[in-house]
C-alpha positions, 0 to 999 in steps of 0.5 A, a space after each residue: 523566532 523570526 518573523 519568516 520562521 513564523 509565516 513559514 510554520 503558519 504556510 506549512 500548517 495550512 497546507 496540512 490542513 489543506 491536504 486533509 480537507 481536500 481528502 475528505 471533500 473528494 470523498 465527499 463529492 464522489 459520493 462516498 456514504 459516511 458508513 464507508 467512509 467509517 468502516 476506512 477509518 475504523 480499519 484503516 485509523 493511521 491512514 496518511 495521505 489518503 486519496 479517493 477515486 471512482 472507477 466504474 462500478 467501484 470506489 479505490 482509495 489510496 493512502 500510506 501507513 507509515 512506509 507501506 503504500 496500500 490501495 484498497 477497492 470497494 464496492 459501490 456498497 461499502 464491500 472490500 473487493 481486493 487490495 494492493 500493498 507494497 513495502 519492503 521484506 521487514 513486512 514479509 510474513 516470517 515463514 515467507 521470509 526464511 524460506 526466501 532466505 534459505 531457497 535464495 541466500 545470495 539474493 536481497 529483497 528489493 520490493 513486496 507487492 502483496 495482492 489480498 483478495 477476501 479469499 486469499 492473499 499472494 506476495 510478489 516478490 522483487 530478488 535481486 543480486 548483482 547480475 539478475 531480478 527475480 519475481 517470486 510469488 508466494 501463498 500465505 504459506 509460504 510455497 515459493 515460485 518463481 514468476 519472472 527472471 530478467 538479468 541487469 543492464 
């Protein structure tokens, strides 16, 4: 190993080390209670460059999960309020994703913006073919309708 090869791999260790502390410290200086710093982590174990923000009356944190980006707001008291994900169609429901592929078989998944709330969950979901976008929003069970169509430039 080179000596340039050593100080590299010290740096980038370093800066991990950085990032996840700076995570932990903003966490800290927002406020944030350790029981709603325990209920993330206990939900959310494999979190990844993890973000806290305040925004008025609420706490949002924003992390990834391998490659689903997620954010998540909380109540000022720890309680889950609603959350956004986004992700590919390998991640779509599969009663959501045949019934995609049956009612559109010339279309192909571009994006899924997936907005939960503790009372439900709708997917929005990104189509497109060589011409057009299409917005489709979907339930959980998969009753499809399209919210958008927009042609290419």
């Amino acid at each position: 190993m080179t000596p340039h090869h050593s100080i590299r791999k010290t740096f980038i260790t370093a800066l991990c080390l950085l990032v996840f502390s700076a995570g932990a410290f903003a966490a800290e200086t927002l406020g944030i209670s350790d029981k709603l710093l325990q209920i993330f982590k206990q939900t959310f174990p494999d979190a990844q460059q993890v973000v806290w923000a305040e925004q008025g009356d609420k706490y949002v944190v924003n992390f990834h999960q391998g490659d689903i980006l997620t954010k998540v707001e909380y109540d000022k008291d720890g309680n889950f309020v609603n959350s956004l994900r986004y992700y590919g169609e390998r991640n779509l429901p599969v009663t959501i994703l045949c019934r995609l592929q049956k009612k559109f078989p010339d279309k192909t998944v571009f994006g899924v913006t997936e907005m939960a709330t503790e009372s439900s969950v709708e997917y929005y979901i990104k189509l497109q073919d060589a011409t057009q976008w299409i917005t489709v929003r979907s339930n959980i069970d998969g009753n499809l309708q399209v919210v958008e169509k927009y042609k290419k430039a």
